[in-house]
PyMOL CGO cylinders between C-alpha atoms (Angstrom):
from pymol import cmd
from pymol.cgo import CYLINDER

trace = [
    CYLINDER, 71.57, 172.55, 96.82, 73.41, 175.53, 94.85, 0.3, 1, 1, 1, 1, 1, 1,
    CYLINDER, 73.41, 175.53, 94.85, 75.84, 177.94, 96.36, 0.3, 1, 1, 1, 1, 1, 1,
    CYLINDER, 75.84, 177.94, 96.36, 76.51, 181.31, 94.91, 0.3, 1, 1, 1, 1, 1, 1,
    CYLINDER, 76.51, 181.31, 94.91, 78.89, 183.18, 97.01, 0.3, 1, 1, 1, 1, 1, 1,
    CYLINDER, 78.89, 183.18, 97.01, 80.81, 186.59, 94.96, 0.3, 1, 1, 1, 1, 1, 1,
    CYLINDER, 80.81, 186.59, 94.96, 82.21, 189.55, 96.40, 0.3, 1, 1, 1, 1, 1, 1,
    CYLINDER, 82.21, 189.55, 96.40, 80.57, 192.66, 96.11, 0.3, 1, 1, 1, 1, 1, 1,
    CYLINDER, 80.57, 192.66, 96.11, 81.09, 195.47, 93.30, 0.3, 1, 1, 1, 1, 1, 1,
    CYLINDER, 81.09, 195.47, 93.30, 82.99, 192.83, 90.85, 0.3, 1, 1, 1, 1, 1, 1,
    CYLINDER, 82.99, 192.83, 90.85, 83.90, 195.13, 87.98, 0.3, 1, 1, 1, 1, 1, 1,
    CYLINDER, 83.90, 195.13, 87.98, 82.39, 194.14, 84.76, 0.3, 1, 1, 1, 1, 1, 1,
    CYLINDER, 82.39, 194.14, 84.76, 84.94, 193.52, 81.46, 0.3, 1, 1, 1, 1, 1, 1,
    CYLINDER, 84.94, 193.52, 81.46, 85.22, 195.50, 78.31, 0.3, 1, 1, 1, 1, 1, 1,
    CYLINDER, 85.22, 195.50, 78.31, 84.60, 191.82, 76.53, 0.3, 1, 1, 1, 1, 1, 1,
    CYLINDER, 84.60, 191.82, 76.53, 81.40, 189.91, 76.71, 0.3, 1, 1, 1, 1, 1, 1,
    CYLINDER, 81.40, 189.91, 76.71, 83.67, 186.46, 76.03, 0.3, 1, 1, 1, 1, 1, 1,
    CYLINDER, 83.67, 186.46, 76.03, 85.89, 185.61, 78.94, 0.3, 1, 1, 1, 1, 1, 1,
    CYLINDER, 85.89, 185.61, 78.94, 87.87, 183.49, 76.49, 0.3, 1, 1, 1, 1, 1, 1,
    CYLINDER, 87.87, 183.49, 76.49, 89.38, 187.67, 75.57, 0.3, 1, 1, 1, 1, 1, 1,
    CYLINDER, 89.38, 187.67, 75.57, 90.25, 188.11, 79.05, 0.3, 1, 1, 1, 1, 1, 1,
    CYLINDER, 90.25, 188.11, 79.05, 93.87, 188.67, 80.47, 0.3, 1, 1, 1, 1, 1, 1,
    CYLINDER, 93.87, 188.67, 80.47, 95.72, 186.33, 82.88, 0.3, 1, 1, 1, 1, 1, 1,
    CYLINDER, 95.72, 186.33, 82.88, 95.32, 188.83, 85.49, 0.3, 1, 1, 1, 1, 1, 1,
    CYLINDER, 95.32, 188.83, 85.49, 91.43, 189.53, 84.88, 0.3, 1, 1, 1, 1, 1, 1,
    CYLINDER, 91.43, 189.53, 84.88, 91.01, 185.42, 84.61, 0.3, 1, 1, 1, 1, 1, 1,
    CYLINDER, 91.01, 185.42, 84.61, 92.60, 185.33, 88.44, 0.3, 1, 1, 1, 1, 1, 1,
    CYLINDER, 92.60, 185.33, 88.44, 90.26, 188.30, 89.78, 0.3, 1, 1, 1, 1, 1, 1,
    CYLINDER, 90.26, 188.30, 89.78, 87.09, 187.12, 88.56, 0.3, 1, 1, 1, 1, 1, 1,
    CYLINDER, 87.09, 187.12, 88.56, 88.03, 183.06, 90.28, 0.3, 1, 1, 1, 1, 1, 1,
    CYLINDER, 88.03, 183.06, 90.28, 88.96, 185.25, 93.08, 0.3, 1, 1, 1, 1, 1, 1,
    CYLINDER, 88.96, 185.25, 93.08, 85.80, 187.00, 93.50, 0.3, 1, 1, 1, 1, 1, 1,
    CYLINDER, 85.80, 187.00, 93.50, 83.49, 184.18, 92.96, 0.3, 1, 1, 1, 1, 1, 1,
    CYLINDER, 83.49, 184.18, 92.96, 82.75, 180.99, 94.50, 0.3, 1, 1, 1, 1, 1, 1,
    CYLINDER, 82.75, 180.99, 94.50, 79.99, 178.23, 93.51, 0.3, 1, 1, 1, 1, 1, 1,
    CYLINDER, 79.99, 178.23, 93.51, 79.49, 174.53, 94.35, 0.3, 1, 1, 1, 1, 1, 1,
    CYLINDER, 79.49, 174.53, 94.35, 76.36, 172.32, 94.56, 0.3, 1, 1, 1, 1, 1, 1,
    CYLINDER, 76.36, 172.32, 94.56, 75.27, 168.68, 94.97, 0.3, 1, 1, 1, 1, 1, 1,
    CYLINDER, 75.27, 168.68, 94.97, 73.10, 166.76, 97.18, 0.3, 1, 1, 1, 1, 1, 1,
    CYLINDER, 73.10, 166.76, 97.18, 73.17, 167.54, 100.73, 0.3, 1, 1, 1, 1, 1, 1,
    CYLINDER, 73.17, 167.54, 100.73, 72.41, 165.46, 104.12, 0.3, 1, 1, 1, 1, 1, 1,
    CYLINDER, 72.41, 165.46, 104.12, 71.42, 166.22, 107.84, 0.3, 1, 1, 1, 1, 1, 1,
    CYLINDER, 71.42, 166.22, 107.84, 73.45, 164.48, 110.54, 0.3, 1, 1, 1, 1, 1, 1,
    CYLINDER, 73.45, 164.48, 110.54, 73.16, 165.48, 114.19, 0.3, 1, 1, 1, 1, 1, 1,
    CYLINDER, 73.16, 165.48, 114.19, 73.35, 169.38, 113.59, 0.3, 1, 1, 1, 1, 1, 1,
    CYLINDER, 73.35, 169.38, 113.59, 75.47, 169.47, 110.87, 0.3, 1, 1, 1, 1, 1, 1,
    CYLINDER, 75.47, 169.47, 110.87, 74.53, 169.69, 106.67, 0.3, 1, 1, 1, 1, 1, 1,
    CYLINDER, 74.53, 169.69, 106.67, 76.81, 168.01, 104.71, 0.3, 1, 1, 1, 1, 1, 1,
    CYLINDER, 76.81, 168.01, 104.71, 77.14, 168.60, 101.26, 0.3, 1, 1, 1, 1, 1, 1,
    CYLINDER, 77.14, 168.60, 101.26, 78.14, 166.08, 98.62, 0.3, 1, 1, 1, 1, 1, 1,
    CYLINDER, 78.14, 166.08, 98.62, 79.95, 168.36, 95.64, 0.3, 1, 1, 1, 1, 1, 1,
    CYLINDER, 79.95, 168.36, 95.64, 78.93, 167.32, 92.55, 0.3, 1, 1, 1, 1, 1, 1,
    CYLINDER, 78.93, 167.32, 92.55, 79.82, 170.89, 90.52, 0.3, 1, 1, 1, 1, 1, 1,
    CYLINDER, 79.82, 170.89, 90.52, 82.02, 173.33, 91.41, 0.3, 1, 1, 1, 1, 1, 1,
    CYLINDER, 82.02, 173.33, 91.41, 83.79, 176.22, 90.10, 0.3, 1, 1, 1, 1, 1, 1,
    CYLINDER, 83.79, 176.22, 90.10, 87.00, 174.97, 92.09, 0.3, 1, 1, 1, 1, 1, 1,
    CYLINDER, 87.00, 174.97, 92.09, 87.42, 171.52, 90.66, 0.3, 1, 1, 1, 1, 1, 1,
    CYLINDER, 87.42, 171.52, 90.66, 89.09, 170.53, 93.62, 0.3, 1, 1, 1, 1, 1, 1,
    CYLINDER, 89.09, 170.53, 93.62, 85.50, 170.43, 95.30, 0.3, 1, 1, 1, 1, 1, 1,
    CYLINDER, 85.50, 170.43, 95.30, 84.22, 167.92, 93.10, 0.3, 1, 1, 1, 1, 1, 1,
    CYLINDER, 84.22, 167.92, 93.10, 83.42, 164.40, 94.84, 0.3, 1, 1, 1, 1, 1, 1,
    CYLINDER, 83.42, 164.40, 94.84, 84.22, 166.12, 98.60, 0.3, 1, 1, 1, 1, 1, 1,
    CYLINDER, 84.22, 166.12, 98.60, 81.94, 166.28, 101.47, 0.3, 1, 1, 1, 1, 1, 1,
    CYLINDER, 81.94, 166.28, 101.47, 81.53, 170.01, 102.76, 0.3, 1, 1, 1, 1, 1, 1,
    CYLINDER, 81.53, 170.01, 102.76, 80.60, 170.25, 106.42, 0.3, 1, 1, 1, 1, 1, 1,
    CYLINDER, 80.60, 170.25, 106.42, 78.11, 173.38, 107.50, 0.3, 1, 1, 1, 1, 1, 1,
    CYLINDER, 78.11, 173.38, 107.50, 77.53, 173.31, 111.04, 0.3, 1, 1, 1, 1, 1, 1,
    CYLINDER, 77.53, 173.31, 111.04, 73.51, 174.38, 111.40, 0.3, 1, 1, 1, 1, 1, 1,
    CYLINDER, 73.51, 174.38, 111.40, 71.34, 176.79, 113.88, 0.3, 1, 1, 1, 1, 1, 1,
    CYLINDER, 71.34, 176.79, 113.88, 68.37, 177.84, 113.26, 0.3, 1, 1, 1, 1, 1, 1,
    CYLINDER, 68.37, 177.84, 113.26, 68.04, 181.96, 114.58, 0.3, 1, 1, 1, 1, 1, 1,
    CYLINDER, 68.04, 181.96, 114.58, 65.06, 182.97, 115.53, 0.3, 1, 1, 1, 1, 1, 1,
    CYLINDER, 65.06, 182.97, 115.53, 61.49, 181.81, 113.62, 0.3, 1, 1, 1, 1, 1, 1,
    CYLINDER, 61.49, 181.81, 113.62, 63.09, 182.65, 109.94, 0.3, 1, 1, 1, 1, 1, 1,
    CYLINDER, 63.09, 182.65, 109.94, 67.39, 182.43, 109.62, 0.3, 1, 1, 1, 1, 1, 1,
    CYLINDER, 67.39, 182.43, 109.62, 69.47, 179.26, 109.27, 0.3, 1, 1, 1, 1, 1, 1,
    CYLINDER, 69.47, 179.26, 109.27, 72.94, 179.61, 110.30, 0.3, 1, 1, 1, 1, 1, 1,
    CYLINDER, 72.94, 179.61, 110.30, 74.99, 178.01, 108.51, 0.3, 1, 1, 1, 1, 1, 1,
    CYLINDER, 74.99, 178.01, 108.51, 79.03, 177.94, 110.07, 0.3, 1, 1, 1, 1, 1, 1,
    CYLINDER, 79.03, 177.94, 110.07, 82.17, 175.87, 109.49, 0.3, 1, 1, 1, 1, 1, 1,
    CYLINDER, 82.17, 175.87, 109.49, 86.25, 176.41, 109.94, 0.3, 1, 1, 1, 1, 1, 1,
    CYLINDER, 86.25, 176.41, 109.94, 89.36, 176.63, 107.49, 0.3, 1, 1, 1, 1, 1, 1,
    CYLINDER, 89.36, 176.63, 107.49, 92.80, 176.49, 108.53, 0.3, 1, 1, 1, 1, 1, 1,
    CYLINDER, 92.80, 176.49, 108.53, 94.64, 178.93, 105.59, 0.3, 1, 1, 1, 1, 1, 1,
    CYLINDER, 94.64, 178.93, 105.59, 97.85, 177.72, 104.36, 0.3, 1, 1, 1, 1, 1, 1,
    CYLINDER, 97.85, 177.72, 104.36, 99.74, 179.95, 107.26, 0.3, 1, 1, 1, 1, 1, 1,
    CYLINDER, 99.74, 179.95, 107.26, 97.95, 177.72, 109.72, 0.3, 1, 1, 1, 1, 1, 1,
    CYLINDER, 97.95, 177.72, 109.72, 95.99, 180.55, 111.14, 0.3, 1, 1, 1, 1, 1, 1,
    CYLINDER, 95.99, 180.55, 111.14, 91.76, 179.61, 111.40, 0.3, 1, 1, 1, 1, 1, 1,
    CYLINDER, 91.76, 179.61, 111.40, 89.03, 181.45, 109.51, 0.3, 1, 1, 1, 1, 1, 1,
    CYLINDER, 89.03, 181.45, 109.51, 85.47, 181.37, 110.62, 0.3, 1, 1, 1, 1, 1, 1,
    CYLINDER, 85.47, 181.37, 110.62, 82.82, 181.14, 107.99, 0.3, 1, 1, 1, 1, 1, 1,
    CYLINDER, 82.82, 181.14, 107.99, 79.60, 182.14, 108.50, 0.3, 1, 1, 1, 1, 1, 1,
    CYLINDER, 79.60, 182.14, 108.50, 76.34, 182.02, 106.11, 0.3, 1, 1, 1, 1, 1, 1,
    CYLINDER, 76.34, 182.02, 106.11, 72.88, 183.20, 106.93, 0.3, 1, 1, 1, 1, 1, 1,
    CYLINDER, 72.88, 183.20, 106.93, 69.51, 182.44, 104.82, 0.3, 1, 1, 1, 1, 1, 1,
    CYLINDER, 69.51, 182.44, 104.82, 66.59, 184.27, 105.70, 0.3, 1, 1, 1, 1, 1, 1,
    CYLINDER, 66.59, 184.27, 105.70, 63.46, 182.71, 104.63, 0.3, 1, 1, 1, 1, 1, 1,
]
cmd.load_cgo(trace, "trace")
């Protein structure tokens, strides 16, 4: 399983290397752009990834929890909960459509 998640209209850079980039340009681009994968598992109705590569190295070697519904004949739902450093809860949610 591979997970590409970026925000839309990322500017593009002036340099093709991102080793020319500044601090600031480094932090928006990590900002903007998210990507893990790894092997993956169905228990009861929930997917559970096993990170094996991840932009945030922090990922690596975690389990990732994605609450699963199917919607309708062709979308998979895929949900799950943060609680931000504040304490306040975000809801994620991810739809495929096959």
């Amino acid at each position: 399983m591979s997970a590409v998640i970026m925000r839309q209209a990322r500017p593009c850079f002036a340099q093709e290397s991102a080793r020319q980039l500044t601090i600031d340009q480094k932090a928006d681009a990590f900002d903007s752009y998210f990507h893990y994968s790894g092997r993956w598992v169905i228990e009861n109705h929930d997917l559970i990834h096993t990170v094996e590569f991840s932009l945030n190295q922090g990922f690596i070697g975690t389990k990732q929890r994605r609450h699963a519904q199917m919607s309708g004949d062709r979308n998979l739902v895929l949900s799950a909960q943060e609680k931000s450093n504040g304490g306040a809860i975000r809801h994620h949610y991810l739809e495929w459509r096959r």
